[in-house]
Each structure stands twice: as structure tokens, then as C-alpha cells.
C-alpha positions, 0 to 999 in steps of 0.5 A: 541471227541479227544483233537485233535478236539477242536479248541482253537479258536472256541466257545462252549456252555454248551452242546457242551463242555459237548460232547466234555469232555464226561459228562453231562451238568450240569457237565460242569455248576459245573465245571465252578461254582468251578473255574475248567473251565473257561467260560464267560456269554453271556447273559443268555448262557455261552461260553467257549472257545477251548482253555479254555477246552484243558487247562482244559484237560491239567490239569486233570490227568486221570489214564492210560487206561487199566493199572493195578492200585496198589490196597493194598489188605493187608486186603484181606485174601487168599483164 
């Protein structure tokens, strides 16, 4: 799933919202356990709204894909 296709206003389980960050659910349940997403308890289901895992999304930073990273191999000898 893409940024693009959560809706800010739509409604989703742990399971939904698992498939939309591309995690496992019992991610999501520590995420909102450590104050990372923001959700609220509906009896015994949690919901967490679209806008809540866009902004969770937001403030992620993730590294740009398939960019080199600055790796110090000062330890490393040459071969």
C-alpha cells in the first residue's frame, strides 16, 4: 500500500493498519503501546484512524531507497 491510498478519514483495525505499514500486528500493538501511533479502544478492538498512520508516516524518517549509505570502513583493511 501507498501513502496515497490511506484515507485520513477512514477507520482501521490492527490488521488493516499492520498491511498498510507493511509490518506485523503485533508491531502496530507496540507502536501505539510506546505512544508511536495514536489509536483508540473500541471495546476490546483497537481503531486507528487514516490520518493518525499518515501522520505516523510523516514523522518516520526512512532512508532513501537504493542510495548508497556513508558506511565508515576506516576499520576495514585493503585488500
Amino acid at each position: 500500500m501507498t501513502k496515497d491510498s490511506i484515507q485520513p478519514f477512514a477507520v482501521y483495525t490492527i490488521d488493516e493498519t499492520a498491511n498498510l505499514l507493511g509490518c506485523h500486528a503485533r508491531t502496530v500493538y507496540k507502536k501505539i503501546k510506546d505512544g508511536e501511533l495514536c489509536a483508540k479502544k473500541v471495546g476490546v478492538a483497537h481503531k486507528i484512524l487514516g490520518e493518525n498512520v499518515l501522520s505516523y508516516l510523516g514523522s518516520v524518517s526512512h532512508p532513501p531507497v537504493n542510495q548508497p549509505q556513508n558506511i565508515d570502513t576506516s576499520g576495514v583493511p585493503a585488500i
